[in-house]
ROFI-810204 format. One record per residue: residue in three letters; x, y, z of N, C-alpha, C, O in turn. Coordinates in steps of 0.02 Angstrom, whole numbers, plus 50000, padded with zeros to 5 digits. Layout:
<sites>
ALAXYZXYZXYZXYZ
...
</sites>
This chain:
<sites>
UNK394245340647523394015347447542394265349247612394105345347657
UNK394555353447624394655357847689394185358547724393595358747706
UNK394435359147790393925361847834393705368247832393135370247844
UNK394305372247813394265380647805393715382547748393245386247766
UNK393755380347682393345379447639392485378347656391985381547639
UNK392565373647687391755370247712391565377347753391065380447737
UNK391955379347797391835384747856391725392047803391295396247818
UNK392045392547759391915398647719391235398647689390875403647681
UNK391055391147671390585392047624389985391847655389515393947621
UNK389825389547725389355390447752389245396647772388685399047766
UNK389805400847803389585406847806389425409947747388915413047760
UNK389595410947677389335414447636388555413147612388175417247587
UNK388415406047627387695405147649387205405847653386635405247630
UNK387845408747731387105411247773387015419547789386585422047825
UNK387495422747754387435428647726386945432547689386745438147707
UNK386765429647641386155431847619385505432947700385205437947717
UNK385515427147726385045425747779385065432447816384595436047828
UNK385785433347832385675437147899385525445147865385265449947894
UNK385805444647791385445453247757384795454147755384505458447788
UNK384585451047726383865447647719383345448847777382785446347774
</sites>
């Protein structure tokens, strides 16, 4: 796994969070 990957997927995340 990529680093870029890992870094995308945490932000999509925490996306919900910050709408929310």
């Amino acid at each position: 796994m990529s680093i870029m990957a890992l870094f995308v997927k945490s932000i999509t995340k925490s996306l919900p969070k910050l709408c929310s």
